[in-house]
N, C-alpha and C positions, 0 to 999 in steps of 0.2 A: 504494500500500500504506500499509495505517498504522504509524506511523513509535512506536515506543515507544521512548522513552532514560530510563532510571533515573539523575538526577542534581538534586543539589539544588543551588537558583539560591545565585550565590555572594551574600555580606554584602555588598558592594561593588562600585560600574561598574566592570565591566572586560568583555574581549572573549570570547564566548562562540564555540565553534566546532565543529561534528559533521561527520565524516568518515564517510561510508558507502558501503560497495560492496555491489550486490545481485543476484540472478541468480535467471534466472524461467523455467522450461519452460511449455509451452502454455497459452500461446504462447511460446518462448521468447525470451529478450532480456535484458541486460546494463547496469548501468548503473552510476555512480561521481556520488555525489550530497555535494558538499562545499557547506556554508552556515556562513557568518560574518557575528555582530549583534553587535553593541556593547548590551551587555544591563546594566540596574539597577535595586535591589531597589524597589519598591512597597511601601505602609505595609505592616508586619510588625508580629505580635505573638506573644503565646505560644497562641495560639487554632491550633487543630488545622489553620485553614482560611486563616489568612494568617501560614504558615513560608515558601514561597517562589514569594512574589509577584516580579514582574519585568514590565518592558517593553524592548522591546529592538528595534535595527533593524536592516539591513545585506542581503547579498546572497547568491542563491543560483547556483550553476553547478553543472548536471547535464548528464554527456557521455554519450553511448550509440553502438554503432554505427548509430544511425539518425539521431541528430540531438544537438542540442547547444541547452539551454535553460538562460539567463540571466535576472536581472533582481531587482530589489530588493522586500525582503519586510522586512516588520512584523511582530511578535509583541508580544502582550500577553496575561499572567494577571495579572487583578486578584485574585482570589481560586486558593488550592489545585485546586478541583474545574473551574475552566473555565477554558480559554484560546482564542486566536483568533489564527488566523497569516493577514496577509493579501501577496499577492504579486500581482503584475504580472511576465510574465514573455515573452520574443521568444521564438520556436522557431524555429530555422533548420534545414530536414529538408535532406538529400540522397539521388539517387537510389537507393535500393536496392528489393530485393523485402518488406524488413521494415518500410518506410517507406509514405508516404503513398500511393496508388490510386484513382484515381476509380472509384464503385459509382454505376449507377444502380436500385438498389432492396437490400434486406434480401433475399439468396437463402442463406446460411448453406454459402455452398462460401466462405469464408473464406479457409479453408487451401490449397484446390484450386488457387482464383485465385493465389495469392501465388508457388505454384511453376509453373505455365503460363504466367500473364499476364507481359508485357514490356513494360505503359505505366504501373510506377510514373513517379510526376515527382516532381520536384525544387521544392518551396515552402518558405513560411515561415506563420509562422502569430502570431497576439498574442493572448494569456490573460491573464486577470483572474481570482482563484481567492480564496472566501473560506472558510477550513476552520474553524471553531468544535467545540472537543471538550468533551466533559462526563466527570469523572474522580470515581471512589468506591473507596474502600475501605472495606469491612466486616468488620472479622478478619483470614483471612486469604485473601478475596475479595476481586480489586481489578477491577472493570469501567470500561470506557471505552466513549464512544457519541462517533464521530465524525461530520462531515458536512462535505463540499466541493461547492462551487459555483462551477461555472469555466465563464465565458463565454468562449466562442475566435472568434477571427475568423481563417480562412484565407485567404491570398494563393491566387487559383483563375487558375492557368495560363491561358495562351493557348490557345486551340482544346478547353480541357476544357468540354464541357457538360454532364456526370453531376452529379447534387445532391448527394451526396455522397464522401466521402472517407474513407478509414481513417486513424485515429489510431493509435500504434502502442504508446504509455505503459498507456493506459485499455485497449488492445485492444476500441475501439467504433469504428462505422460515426456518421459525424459529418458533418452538413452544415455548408457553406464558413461559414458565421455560426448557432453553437447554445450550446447553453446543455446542462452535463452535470451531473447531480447524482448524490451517491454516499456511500453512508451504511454506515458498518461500523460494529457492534457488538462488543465482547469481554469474555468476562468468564474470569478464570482464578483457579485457584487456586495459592497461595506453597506450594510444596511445601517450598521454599529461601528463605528470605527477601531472601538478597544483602545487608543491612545489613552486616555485615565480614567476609564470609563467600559459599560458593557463592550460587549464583542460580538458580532454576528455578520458572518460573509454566509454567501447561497448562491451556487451556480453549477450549471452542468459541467460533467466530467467523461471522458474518452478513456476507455483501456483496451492496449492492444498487446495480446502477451506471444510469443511465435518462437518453439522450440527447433533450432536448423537442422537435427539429426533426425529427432522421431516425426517433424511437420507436424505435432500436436500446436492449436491454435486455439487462444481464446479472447475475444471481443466484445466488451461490452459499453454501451453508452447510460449514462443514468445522472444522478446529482448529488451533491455533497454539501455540508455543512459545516460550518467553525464555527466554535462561540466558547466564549467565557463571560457571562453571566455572573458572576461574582470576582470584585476585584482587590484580591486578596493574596499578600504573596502566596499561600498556602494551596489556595483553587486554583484547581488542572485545566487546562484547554481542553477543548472536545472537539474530533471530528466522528462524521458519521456519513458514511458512502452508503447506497442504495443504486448497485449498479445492473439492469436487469442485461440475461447475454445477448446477443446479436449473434454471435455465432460460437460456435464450442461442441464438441462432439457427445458430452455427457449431459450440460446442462441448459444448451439452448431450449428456446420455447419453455423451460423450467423455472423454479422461483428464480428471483435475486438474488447475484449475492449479495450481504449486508455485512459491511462493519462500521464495528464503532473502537474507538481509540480513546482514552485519558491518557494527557500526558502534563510532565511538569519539568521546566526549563530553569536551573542554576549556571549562573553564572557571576 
C-alpha cells in the first residue's frame, strides 16, 4: 500500500521513526510495520521545493501472521516533489494457509485453494525493492505517483516443482526468482488542510500490480482517504483505501479490496 505521513523533515540529524499498524480484507491480512532512519536535512532554502529535503538511513521490521520481514533501507528527497526509498529486505514465511503455496499455472481459485489445499510450506525469501514517488501540490490538490520495483528470490523447498508460489503482502502468484512492479496513483482533494488543525484529503486512487515471470496481474481503481481528526501529538493518521479490481485473475468482478492503516510519525 502506499504509505502517506504528513510531517515535515526536522532542521537537524536526528532519529526519525513511523509506527504503523494496518489491516486489509480480500484478501485479508494484518500487519505492524515499524521503520527507524537516522535522517538529515539536505540543502534547504526558502524555495517552495527545497523546505524538506532529507537523506536518511536505518531499518525496517514488518510482522504479520504470515511472516516477518526485516532488513535495512535508504531514503532520500533531494528535492520537495520526489523521493526514493531503497531496501533490501529477508522474509522468513511460516507455515500457514495465508502464506506461501506452490501454483502450477494462473487458474484464479485463489481463495478456493487456500481453504482446501494443505501443502502450504514453510520458506524464506530475499527482496531488493526500489520505490521512487513523484509528489505535487496544486491548491488545494495534492497528487502522488508512486512506483516499486522489487526483485524476490525465493528459497523453493525440497520436493516442490510448481513455478510458482503465492506471495501473500502483494496478494500475487510469483515465480521462485521474479521481478514485480507496481504503480499507484493518487490524487485528493484538502477538504481539511491539517496545518494546526483537523485533516481530511479524498480522492481516487489507481493500482496497477504486474508480476514479469509468472504475468500474474492485478488492477484496480477505487478511492482513499487521510485524516487526523484529533490534533494531538499522540493521534495517529489514518488512511483507508477501498479499491474494487478491474482486473485480476482470483478476484475481479469480487468484493474490494479494503485497507485501513494507523500510523504515527516521530521525529
Amino acid at each position: 500500500m502506499l504509505w502517506l505521513a504528513l510531517a515535515h523533515a526536522a532542521e537537524e540529524p536526528g532519529w526519525w521513526v513511523r509506527e504503523a499498524v494496518g489491516v486489509g480484507g480480500w484478501p485479508s491480512g494484518a500487519v505492524n510495520d515499524l521503520r527507524v532512519q537516522w535522517r538529515a536535512p539536505l540543502y534547504r532554502s526558502e524555495s517552495i521545493v527545497f523546505r524538506d529535503t532529507y537523506a536518511g538511513a536505518g531499518a525496517r521490521l514488518a510482522v504479520t501472521p504470515a511472516y516477518v520481514d526485516v532488513g535495512p533501507r535508504v531514503s532520500l528527497a533531494p528535492i520537495d516533489v520526489f523521493d526514493l526509498d531503497l531496501q533490501a529486505s529477508f522474509v522468513g514465511y511460516w507455515r500457514t494457509r495465508f502464506g506461501p503455496m506452490p501454483f502450477s499455472e494462473l487458474r484464479g481459485t485463489l481463495e478456493a485453494d487456500r481453504g482446501a489445499r494443505d501443502d502450504a510450506i514453510r520458506t524464506w525469501a530475499v527482496v531488493l525493492t526500489a520505490a521512487p514517488t513523484l509528489k505535487v501540490a496544486l491548491g488545494p490538490i495534492v497528487a502522488f505517483d508512486a512506483w516499486s520495483v522489487q526483485h524476490w528470490r525465493f528459497h523453493r523447498p525440497a520436493g516442490v516443482d510448481a513455478p510458482y508460489t503465492y506471495e501473500p503482502y502483494n496478494d500475487m502468484i510469483l515465480g521462485w526468482a521474479d521481478t514485480m512492479v507496481e504503480h499507484q496513483a493518487v490524487v485528493m482533494l484538502t477538504v481539511l488542510p491539517g496545518d494546526d488543525g483537523p485533516l481530511l484529503w479524498i480522492g481516487p486512487t489507481y493500482r496497477d500490480r504486474m508480476a514479469l515471470v509468472s504475468k500474474d496481474r492485478s488492477i484496480c481503481l477505487g478511492g482513499i482517504v487521510m485524516t487526523r481528526p484529533i490534533v494531538e501529538d499522540w493521534a495517529p493518521q489514518a488512511v483507508v483505501q477501498v479499491l474494487p479490481y478491474l482486473r485480476d485473475p482470483d478476484h475481479a468482478g469480487g468484493v474490494p479490496n479494503i485497507q485501513a492503516q494507523l500510523f504515527w510519525v516521530f521525529d
